[in-house]
C-alpha positions as CSV (number, residue, x, y, z in Angstrom):
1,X,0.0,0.0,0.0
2,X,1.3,3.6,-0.9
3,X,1.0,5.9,2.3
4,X,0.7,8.8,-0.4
5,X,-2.1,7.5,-3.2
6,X,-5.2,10.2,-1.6
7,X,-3.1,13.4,-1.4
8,X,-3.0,15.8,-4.4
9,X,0.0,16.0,-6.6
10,X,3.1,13.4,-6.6
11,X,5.4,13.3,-3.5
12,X,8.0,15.8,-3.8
13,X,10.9,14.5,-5.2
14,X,13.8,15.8,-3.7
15,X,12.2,16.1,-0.1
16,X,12.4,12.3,1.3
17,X,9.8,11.6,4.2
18,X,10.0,10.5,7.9
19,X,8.8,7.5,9.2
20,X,7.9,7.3,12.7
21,X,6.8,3.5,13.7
22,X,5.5,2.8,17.5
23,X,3.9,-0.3,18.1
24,X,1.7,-1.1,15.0
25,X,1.0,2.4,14.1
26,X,3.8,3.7,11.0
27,X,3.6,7.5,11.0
28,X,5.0,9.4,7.9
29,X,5.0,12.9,7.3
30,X,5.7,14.0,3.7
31,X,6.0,16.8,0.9
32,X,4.4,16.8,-2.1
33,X,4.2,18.7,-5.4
34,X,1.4,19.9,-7.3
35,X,2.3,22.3,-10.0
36,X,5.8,23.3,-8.2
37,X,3.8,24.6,-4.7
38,X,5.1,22.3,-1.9
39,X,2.6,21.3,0.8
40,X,3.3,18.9,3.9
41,X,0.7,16.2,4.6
42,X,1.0,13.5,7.2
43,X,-0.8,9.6,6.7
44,X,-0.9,7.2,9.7
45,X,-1.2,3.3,9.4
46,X,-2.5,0.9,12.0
47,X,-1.7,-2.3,11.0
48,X,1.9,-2.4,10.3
49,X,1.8,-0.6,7.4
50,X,-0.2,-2.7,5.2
51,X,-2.6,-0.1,4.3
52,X,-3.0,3.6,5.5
53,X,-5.5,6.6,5.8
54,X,-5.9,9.3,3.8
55,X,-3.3,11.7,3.6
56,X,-4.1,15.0,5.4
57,X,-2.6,18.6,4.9
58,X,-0.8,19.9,8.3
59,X,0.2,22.9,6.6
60,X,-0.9,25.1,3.5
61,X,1.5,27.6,3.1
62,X,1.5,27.3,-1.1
63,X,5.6,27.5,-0.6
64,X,6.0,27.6,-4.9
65,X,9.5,26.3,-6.1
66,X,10.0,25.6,-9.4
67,X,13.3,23.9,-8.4
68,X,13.9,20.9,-6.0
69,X,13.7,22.4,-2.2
70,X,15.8,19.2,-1.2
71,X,13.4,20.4,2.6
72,X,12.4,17.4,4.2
73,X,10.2,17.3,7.6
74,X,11.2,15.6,10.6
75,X,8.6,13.9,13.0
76,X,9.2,12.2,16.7
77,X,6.4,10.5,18.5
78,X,6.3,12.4,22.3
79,X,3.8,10.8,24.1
80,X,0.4,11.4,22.6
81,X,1.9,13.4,19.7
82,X,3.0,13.2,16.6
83,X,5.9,16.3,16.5
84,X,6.9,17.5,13.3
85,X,9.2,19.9,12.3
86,X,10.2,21.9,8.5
87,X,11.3,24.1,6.9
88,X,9.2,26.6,4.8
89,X,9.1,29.8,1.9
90,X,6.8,32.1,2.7
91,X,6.7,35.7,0.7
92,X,10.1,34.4,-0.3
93,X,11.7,34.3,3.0
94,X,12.8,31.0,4.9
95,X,10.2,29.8,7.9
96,X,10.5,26.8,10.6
97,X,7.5,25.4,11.3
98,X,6.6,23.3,13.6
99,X,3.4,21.3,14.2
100,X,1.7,18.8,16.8
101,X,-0.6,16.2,16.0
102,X,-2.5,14.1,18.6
103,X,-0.8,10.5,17.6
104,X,-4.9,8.6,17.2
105,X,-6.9,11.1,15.7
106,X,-4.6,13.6,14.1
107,X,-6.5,16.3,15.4
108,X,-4.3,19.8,15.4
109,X,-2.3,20.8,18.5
110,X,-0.1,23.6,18.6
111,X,1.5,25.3,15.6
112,X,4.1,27.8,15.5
113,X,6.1,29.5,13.0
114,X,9.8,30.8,13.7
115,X,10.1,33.8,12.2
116,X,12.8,34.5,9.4
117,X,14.4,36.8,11.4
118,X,15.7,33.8,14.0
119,X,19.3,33.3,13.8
120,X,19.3,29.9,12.1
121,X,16.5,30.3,10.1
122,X,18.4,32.8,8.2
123,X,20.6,30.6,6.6
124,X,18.2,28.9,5.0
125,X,18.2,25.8,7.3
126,X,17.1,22.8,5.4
127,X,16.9,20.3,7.9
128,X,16.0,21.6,11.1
């Protein structure tokens, strides 16, 4: 089964996902393209892996690049959530985001931006 098949667009190319796996449950948070703007979604499986839910968007921020972002997001499991952390272009300037997901239903928990003006986030951090 393809943890990807109901989001829009084709995974992102250059931005490999994470895999988070406790128990049963396989976690992975990904980015994917559609028509060069770059979205993160998140998919959850409860069997192992052998088939997953549909994909759902943890952030809209319409980051467009027409090049390969090589931006990946990074995800822990901390006790009932699902952390995950990336990096983001908005109006052209590099934002950390990070984002907590309640680890059974997915339901949103706190979201914050770093501002472009924090130290590492102006050097385009990547991988943070």
């Amino acid at each position: 089964m393809v943890a990807i098949d109901s989001a829009n667009g084709v995974p992102c190319e250059c931005c490999p996902a994470s895999l988070q796996i406790e128990n049963n449950f396989v976690y992975t948070v990904f980015c994917n393209n559609v028509s060069n703007i770059r979205d993160f979604y998140v998919s959850v499986s409860d069997n192992g892996g052998i088939s997953f839910d549909s994909a759902r968007r943890i952030v809209n921020s319409n980051w467009l690049s027409g090049s390969c972002p090589s931006s990946r997001p990074s995800a822990i499991i901390s006790g009932y959530s699902l952390l995950s952390v990336f990096m983001v272009k908005i109006n052209k300037q590099s934002w950390i985001k990070t984002y907590a997901l309640h680890k059974t239903n997915l339901t949103a928990g706190s979201d914050i931006l770093v501002s472009p003006n924090f130290p590492l986030v102006r050097y385009n951090l990547n991988y943070p």
